[in-house]
C-alpha positions, 0 to 999 in steps of 0.5 A: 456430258457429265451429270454435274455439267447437265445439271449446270447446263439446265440452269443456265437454260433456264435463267436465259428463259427467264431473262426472255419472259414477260410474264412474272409468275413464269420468270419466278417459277423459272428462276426457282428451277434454275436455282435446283438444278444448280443445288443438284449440280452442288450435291452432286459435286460435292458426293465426288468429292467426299468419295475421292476422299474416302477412296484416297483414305483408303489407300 
C-alpha cells in the first residue's frame, strides 16, 4: 500500500468511527484526525507530482 493510499485509508477510518460515536468531543477530535491524514495524502501527492515533473523537465 502506498503511503498516499495508507494516508486515504486512515481517514476514511476515522470518519467511520465518528459516524459511530455519541460522544461529541471524540467525533470532533476524530474528524480533525480525518481531516490531517487526508492533507497528508494531498502533500504527499502533490510531492509525486512535482517530481515527475522535474524528472520529465530533465529529460
Amino acid at each position: 500500500m502506498s503511503d498516499t493510499a495508507h494516508y486515504r485509508f486512515q481517514s476514511d477510518q476515522a470518519k467511520r468511527l465518528a459516524r459511530q460515536v455519541t460522544d461529541a468531543t471524540v467525533r470532533e477530535k476524530l474528524l480533525e484526525m480525518a481531516e490531517e491524514y487526508g492533507r497528508y495524502a494531498d502533500l504527499i501527492e502533490a510531492r509525486s507530482a512535482e517530481r515527475g515533473a522535474a524528472e520529465a523537465a530533465a529529460h
